[in-house]
C-alpha positions in Angstrom: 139.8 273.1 118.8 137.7 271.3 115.9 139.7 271.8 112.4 138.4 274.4 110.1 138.3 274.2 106.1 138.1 277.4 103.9 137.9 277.6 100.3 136.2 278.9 96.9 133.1 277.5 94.6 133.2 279.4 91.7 131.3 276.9 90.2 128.8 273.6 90.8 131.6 271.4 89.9 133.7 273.2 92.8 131.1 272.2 95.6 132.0 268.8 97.1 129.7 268.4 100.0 131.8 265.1 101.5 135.4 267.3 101.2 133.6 270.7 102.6 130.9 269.8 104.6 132.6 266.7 106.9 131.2 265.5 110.3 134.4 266.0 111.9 134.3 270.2 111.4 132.4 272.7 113.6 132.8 275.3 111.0 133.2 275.7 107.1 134.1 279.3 105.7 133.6 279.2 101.8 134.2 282.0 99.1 131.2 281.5 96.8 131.4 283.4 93.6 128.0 285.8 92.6 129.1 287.4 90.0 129.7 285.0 87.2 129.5 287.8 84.8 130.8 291.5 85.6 128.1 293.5 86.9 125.5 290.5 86.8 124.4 289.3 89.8 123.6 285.6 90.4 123.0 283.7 93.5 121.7 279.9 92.4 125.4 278.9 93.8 124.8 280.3 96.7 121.2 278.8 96.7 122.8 275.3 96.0 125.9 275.2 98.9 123.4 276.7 100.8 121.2 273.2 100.7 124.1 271.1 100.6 125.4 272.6 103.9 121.9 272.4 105.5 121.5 268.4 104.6 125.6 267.8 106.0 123.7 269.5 108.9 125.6 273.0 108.7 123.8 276.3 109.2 124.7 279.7 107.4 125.6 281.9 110.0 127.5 285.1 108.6 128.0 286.1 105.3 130.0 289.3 103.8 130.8 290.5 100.3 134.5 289.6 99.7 135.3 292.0 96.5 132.8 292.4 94.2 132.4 289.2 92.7 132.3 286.8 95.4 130.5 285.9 98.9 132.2 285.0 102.3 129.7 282.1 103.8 130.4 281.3 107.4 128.9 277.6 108.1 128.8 276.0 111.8 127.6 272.6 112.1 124.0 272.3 114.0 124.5 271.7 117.9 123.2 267.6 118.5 120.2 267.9 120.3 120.3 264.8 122.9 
């Protein structure tokens, strides 16, 4: 079983590529905040660990609202194509 990481971005400076997005995992499941403001949507930080995930070569495969401020990202590292 390949270890798993979770945790939360509420911000840019919360999004470590190297810590969340490691060779060694199959799967990353982050909390990334969209509501920086109440009632005002933004998704840029889900834009950006969106990119960073797909150069560590991790795909977004689910995705959920988790309360009303943040969203539950399921990554799983692409399959190596031999």
């Amino acid at each position: 079983m390949s270890e798993q990481i979770s945790g939360v971005v509420e911000s840019l400076d919360d999004l470590d590529p190297a810590e969340y997005f490691s060779t060694s995992r199959d799967q990353v499941v982050l909390a990334v905040k969209i509501m920086p403001v109440f009632g005002t949507l933004d998704l840029s930080l889900v834009m950006a660990v969106v990119d960073a995930a797909n150069e560590a070569g991790f795909a977004l495969v689910r995705e959920q609202p988790l309360r009303d401020e943040f969203l539950l990202c399921v990554f799983d590292a692409y399959e190596d194509q031999d």
